[in-house]
N, C-alpha and C positions, 0 to 999 in steps of 0.2 A: 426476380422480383425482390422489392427493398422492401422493408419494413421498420417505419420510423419506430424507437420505442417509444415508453411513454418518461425517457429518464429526464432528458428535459425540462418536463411539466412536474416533477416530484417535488412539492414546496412542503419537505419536513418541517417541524418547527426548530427554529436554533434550538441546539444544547438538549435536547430531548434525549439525547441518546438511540435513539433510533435508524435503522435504514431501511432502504428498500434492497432486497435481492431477488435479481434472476436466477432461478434454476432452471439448469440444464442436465444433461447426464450424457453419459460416454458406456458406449458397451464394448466389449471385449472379450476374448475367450481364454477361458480359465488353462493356465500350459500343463497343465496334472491331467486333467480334466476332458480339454476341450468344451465343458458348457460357457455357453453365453452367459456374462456375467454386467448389470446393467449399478450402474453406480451413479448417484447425485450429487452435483457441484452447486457452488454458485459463487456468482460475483457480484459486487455493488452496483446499482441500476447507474449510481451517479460519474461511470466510470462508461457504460455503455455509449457508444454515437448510434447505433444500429444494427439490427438483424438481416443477414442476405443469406440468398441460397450460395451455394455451393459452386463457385466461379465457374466458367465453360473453361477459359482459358486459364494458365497457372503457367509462367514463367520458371524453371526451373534457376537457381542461384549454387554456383559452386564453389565449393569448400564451404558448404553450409550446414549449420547441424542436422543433423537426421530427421528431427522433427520440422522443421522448416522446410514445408513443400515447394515455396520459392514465393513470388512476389504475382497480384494479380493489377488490376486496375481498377479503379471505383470511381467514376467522376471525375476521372482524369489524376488522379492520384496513386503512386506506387505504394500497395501495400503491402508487407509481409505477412504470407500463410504459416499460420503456427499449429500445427496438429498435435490437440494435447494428447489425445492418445500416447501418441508415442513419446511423448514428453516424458508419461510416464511409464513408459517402457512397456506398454499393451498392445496386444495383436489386436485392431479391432477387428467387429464381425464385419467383413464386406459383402453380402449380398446385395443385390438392384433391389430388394425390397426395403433393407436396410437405410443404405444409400439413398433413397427417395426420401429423407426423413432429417439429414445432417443439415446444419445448420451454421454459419459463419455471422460470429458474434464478433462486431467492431467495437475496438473499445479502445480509447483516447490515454496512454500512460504518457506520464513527463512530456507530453505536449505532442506526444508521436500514434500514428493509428498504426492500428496490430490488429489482423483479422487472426481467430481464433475456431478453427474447426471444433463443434460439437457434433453430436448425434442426435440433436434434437432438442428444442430449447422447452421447459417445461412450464412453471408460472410465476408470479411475482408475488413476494409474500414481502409484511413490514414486519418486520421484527426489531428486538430491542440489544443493541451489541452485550448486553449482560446475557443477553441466551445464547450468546456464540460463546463458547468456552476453548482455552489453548489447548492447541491436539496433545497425545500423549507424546512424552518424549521422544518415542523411537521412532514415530510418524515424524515429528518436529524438525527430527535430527537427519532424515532421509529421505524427505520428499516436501512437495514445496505446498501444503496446506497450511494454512494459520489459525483458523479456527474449526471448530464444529458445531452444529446448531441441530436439533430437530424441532420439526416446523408438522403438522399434524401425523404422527408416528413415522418422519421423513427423515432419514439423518442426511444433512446437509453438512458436504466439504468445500470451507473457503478456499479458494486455489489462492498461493502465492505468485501474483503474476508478475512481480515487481521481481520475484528470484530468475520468472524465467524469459524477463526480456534485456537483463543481466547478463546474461548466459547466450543469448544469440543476436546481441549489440553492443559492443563495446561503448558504444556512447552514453550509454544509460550506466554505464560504473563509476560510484562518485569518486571524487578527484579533486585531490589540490594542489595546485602551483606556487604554496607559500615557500619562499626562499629561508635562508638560514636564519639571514639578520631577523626576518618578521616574526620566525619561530620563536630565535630568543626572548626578542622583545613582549611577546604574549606570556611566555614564560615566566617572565618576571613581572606583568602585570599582573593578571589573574591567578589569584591562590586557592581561589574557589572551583568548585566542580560546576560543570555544565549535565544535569541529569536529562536524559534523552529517550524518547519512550515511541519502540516502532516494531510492530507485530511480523515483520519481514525480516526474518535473519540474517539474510546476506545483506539487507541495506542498514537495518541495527550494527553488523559486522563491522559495515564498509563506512559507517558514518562514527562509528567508534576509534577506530584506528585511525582515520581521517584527523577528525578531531584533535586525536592525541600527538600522531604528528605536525599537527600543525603549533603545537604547544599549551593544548587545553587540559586537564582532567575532567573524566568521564565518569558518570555514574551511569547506565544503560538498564534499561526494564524493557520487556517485551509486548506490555500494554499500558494504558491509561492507569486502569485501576493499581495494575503494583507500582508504577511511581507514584501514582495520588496517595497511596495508603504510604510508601516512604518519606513524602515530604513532611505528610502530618506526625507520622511519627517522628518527624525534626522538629516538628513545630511544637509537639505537646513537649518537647525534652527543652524546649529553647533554644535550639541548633539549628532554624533553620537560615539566619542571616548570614550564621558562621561559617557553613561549607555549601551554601545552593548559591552560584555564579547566577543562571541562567536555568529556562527551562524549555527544551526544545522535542516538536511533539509529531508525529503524523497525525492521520484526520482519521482513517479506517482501520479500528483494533479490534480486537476481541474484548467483553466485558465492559469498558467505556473508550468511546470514542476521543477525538481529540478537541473536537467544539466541547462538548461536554467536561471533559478534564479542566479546558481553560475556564471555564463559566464556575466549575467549583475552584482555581483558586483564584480569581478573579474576587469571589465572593468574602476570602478572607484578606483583613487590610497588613496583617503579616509580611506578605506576597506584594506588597505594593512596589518593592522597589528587586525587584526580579522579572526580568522580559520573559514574556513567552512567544514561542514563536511558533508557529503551524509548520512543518516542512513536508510536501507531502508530491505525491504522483499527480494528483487530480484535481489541483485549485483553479478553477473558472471561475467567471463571474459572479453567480450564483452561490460561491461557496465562499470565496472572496467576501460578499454580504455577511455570510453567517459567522466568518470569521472575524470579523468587527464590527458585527454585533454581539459577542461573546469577550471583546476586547483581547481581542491578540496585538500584540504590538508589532507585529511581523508576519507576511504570508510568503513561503518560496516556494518554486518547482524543484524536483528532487535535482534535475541536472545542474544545477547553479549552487554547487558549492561553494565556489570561492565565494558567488555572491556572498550565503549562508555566511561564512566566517566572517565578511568584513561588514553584513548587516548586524550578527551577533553582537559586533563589538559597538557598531555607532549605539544598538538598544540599551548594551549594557552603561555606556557612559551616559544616553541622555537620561535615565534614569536616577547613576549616580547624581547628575547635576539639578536633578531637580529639589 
């Protein structure tokens, strides 16, 4: 049985700061222990295609990571099964009682479906990305959450799902093919930094390094709100012409969002002649709108690097030229 959701129909308002999340939960036996141990996730509704049961059939795929049960089929589409469970390295509880209960959450990254084994999919709350807070470091630094929320004495963990189809796609790891000459050449144009703000560490990592090889300087934050609070800090000083190239942003962070971020520095005329650009997993249609209605000067999929560098640079000149 399918179950469309309702992510679709979700008409936030631009730049609210707000989203929708599904929670879900994953149970598991404690290895000390042995008790069943029941934990709550969630992911962005606007990243959702759909909820199905639990495939009959499941293609197994070899030389594949562990957590990848293999591929099923959806409407004539091959998708990949990703069992977070073991993703995160937990035995789950498998009982036939249990198992009457799990749930495979599709959800649309960089333009690719990825079915996602849960254990049960729980309800949809709106919340506002300032009550999602960054995990503590040693969670940060070792497993692939990006934020935390509690939602009626709920504590709710954001999964980083952009680390973990990184991790069992090579397609999805960003990538540049700029050559030497182009390297230089950016090197000697731009003297300024490109500050870049993405609650995903392996794709903040990879879009950093990216970046710098390809001949840019980087400034990196891991949400909205620490690069908004360092640009103004450039701005109350009078610096921020002198060192902000560019500003490049995802959509879904913790504390603010990335509609949000553009809509406040949109708002100041400072900012006028610095592109922003959206770069994110999940731009459709619909976001697409919000995004210029918030005025981004730019929308990309996270796979389209190269595009990313050579739209960075037509933003940044037709703005010089204006």
């Amino acid at each position: 049985m399918t179950q469309q959701t309702a992510a679709g129909n979700i008409l936030l308002e631009t730049g609210t700061n707000e989203l929708e999340v599904i929670t879900f939960y994953l149970e598991w036996l404690d290895p000390a222990t042995g008790d069943s141990i029941r934990s709550a996730y969630g992911i962005n509704a606007a990243k959702v295609r759909e909820l199905v049961a639990m495939p009959g059939e499941v293609t197994e795929i070899v030389n594949s990571p562990s957590c990848v049960q293999g591929v099923f089929l959806l409407r004539n589409r091959t998708i990949p099964l990703v069992d977070l469970c073991k993703w995160f390295e937990y035995e789950p509880v498998h009982s036939e009682n249990a198992r009457k209960s799990w749930v495979v959450i599709v959800a649309e990254l960089n333009g690719k479906p990825f079915g996602f084994v849960t254990h049960g999919v729980d309800k949809v709350y709106r919340v506002s990305w300032s009550q999602i807070a960054p995990p503590p470091e040693l969670i940060a630094s070792s497993q692939s959450i990006t934020g935390i929320c509690q939602v009626n004495d709920q504590l709710i963990q954001m999964i980083d799902f952009e680390r973990i189809t990184a991790a069992i796609d090579p397609s999805m790891v960003l990538k540049s093919s700029k050559d030497k000459k182009e390297i230089e050449e950016i090197e000697q144009k731009y003297h300024r930094s490109v500050v870049i703000a993405d609650d995903s560490r392996v794709v903040l990592t990879q879009l950093t390094r990216t970046l710098q090889a390809s001949g840019f300087k980087v400034i990196p934050h891991g949400d909205g709100q620490a690069a908004w609070e360092f640009l103004e800090d450039l701005r109350n000083k009078g610096e921020l012409e002198k060192k902000v190239l560019a500003i490049i942003s995802d959509i879904e962070m913790p504390r603010m969002d990335g509609h949000h971020f553009c809509m406040q520095v949109r708002k100041q005329s400072a900012y006028q002649k610095i592109p922003f650009i959206l770069f994110s997993s999940m731009i459709n249609n619909a976001l697409r709108r919000k995004g210029e209605a918030v005025g981004a000067d730019d929308q990309i999929t996270k796979p389209e690097l190269d595009h990313l560098i050579d739209r960075l640079q037509e933003c940044i000149d037709k703005l010089r030229d204006q």
